[in-house]
C-alpha positions, 0 to 999 in steps of 0.5 A: 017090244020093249025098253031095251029094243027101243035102245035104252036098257035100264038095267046098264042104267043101273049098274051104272048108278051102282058104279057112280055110288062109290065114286060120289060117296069118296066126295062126300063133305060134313054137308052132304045129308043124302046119298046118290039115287035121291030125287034131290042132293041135300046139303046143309050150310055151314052158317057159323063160318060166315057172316053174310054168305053168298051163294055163287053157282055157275054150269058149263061143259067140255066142248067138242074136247069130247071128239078126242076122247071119243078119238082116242078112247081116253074118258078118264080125264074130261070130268076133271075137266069139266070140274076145275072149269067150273070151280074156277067160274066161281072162283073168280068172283072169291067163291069156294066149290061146296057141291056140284052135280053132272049130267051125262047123256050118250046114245047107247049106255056103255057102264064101262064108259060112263064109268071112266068119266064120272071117277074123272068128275069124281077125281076133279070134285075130290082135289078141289073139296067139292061134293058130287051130290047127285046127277043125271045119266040119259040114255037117248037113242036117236039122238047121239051116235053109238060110241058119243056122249056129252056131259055138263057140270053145275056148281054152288060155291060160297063166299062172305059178302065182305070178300066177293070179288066183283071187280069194282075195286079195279082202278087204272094202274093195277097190275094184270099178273097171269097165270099159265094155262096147261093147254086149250083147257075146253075151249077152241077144240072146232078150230083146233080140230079143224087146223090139225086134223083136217088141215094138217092130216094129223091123227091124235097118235102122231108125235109131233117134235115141237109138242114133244109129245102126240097130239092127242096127248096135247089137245088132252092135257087137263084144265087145271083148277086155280082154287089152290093157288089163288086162295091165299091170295084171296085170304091176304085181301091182295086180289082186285079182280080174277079173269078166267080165261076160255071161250072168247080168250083174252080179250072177251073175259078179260074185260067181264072183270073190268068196272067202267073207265077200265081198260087193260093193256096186254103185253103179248112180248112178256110170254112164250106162246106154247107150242100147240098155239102156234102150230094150230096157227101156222097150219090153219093159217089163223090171224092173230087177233082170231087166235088171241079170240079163240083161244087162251094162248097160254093164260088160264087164269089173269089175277088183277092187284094193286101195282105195290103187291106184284112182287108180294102176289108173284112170291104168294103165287110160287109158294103155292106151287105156281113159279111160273106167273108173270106181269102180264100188263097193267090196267089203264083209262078206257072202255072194258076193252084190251089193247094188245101191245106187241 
C-alpha cells in the first residue's frame, strides 16, 4: 500500500503548490523577503512610516457559501470572498491589509479546483494591496466529501496607534451612515439555503424575475472590500467608529463598536431592502427580527461621525465610488443595544 491508495496523492499536492506559486508571487509587496513553499512567510516592517505601529490580525472563512460553489462549479469567486471579508475585519478598527495566508482542505485534491480558488484569494489580495505570503492545502480523505473543501484566510494589517479606531470616540448624537452590501456577502448561507432551496424548490440556475438574475448568480454575488472607500475617510480624521456587518446582522456587530451608554437608533424606512432578502423572507416565512439577526440586509458596512460631517462623509464617500451611502440612523442614550424604528 501506498500514499496515494489511502487517498492523498502528493504528487496533486505538488503540482498544486507549482500552481499557487505564480498566483501568490503577483501579491507580492516590498516586505515580503520569502517565496511560497517557506515553512514560514517573512515580511519586513516598514517602521519609518509609523510612529506607534500596531499589529491587527483577524481569521474567518466563507460559510456554507461554499455549498453553491460546490452546486455550481463556480470556484473562482469565494477566495476574494474570504479576502475582503477579512480586510474589512480590520479595516473597522483603521487598519491597512499587509500579508494574509490561507488554509484550504478538501477530500480528494482537485489542482484544477484548487487552482480557481487560490487565483480568487490571489485576485482578492491584489485589489486590496495585501500579500499572499504562504498557506496550507490539506488533503484529508474521510473527512470531507469527494468534490467539497473548505477554506479559511488570516490577516495582519497596521495602523499608528494615534489613528486606531476603537469606538471610544462614539458619543450620542453621532450619525450612523451606511454603506450597501452587494448581497449575503458570507453570512446566512443555512437559512438562505434552506428557504430558497429546500422551500422554495429553487435550483441555483432558475432565473428569478425579482432577482433579475439566477439565484445562484444572487447568492454568489461577492463580498465587497470597503478598504477603498473608507480610507480617505480615515485620512480626513472623519470617522468615530466602523461596523462591519456579518453574522449576527445589525443588530450584533453594530453594537461591538458602541462604548458604554451608547446605543443606536436604526431607521429601517431609509432603505430599499434588496430583493434576495425578501424572497428568502417570504418563502422561509422569516420574522423580522430573525432577518435583521441573520443577515446584512442591504448594509455591509455602518460608518459612525459626527453629526456636522454627514454631508462631508456622503460626498467623500461617493467620490471614492460609493453614491449610493445613506443616513442610516443616529446614535442615541443606551446599553450597546439597536433599536429599530420603522
Amino acid at each position: 500500500m501506498d500514499y496515494r491508495q489511502s487517498g492523498v496523492d502528493i504528487d496533486a499536492g505538488n503540482e498544486t503548490v507549482r500552481r499557487i506559486k505564480s498566483l501568490a508571487r503577483a501579491t507580492f509587496t516590498p516586505g515580503v523577503l520569502s517565496e511560497i513553499g517557506s515553512f514560514g512567510g517573512l515580511f519586513k516592517l516598514d517602521r519609518d512610516a509609523y510612529r506607534e505601529p500596531v499589529l491587527v490580525s483577524s481569521a474567518d472563512g466563507v460559510g456554507t457559501k461554499l455549498k453553491l460553489a460546490f452546486m455550481t462549479g463556480r470556484h473562482d469567486t469565494v477566495g476574494a470572498d474570504l479576502v475582503n471579508h477579512c480586510v474589512n475585519d480590520v479595516l473597522v478598527q483603521g487598519a491597512t491589509p499587509l500579508f494574509f495566508l490561507d488554509y484550504l482542505a478538501t477530500g480528494r485534491l482537485s489542482p484544477d479546483v484548487a487552482e480557481q480558488v487560490i487565483a480568487g484569494v490571489a485576485r482578492g489580495c491584489r485589489e486590496n494591496g495585501c500579500a499572499l505570503i504562504g498557506g496550507e492545502t490539506a488533503e484529508m480523505p474521510g473527512f470531507y466529501a469527494d468534490g467539497e473543501y473548505d477554506i479559511a484566510g488570516f490577516i495582519v494589517g497596521i495602523v499608528d496607534r494615534p489613528r486606531l479606531i476603537d469606538g471610544r470616540a462614539v458619543v450620542p448624537g453621532a450619525a450612523l451612515i451606511a454603506l450597501p452590501s452587494a448581497g449575503l456577502h458570507t453570512n446566512g448561507y443555512s437559512l438562505a439555503r434552506r428557504a430558497l432551496l429546500e422551500e422554495a424548490g429553487y435550483r441555483p440556475e432558475s432565473l428569478v424575475a425579482e432577482l433579475g438574475c439566477t439565484v445562484g448568480d444572487a447568492l454568489l454575488a461577492p463580498h465587497r472590500s470597503y478598504l477603498r472607500l473608507v480610507t480617505p475617510l480615515l485620512e480626513g480624521g472623519l470617522v468615530k467608529g466602523l461596523a462591519h456587518i456579518t453574522g449576527g446582522g445589525i443588530t450584533e456587530n453594530l453594537p461591538r463598536t458602541l462604548p458604554p451608554g451608547c446605543a443606536a437608533d436604526v431607521d429601517l424606512r431609509s432603505w430599499t431592502v434588496p430583493p434576495i432578502f425578501t424572497l428568502i423572507q417570504k418563502h422561509g416565512t422569516i420574522a423580522l427580527p430573525e432577518m435583521l439577526r441573520a443577515f446584512n440586509m442591504g448594509v455591509g458596512l455602518v460608518v459612525i461621525c459626527d453629526e456636522v460631517n454627514v454631508g462631508t462623509v456622503l460626498e467623500t464617500l461617493a467620490q471614492a465610488g460609493e453614491p449610493c451611502a445613506w443616513r442610516l440612523g443616529t446614535v442615541v442614550r443606551g446599553d450597546r443595544h439597536v433599536r429599530y424604528l420603522e
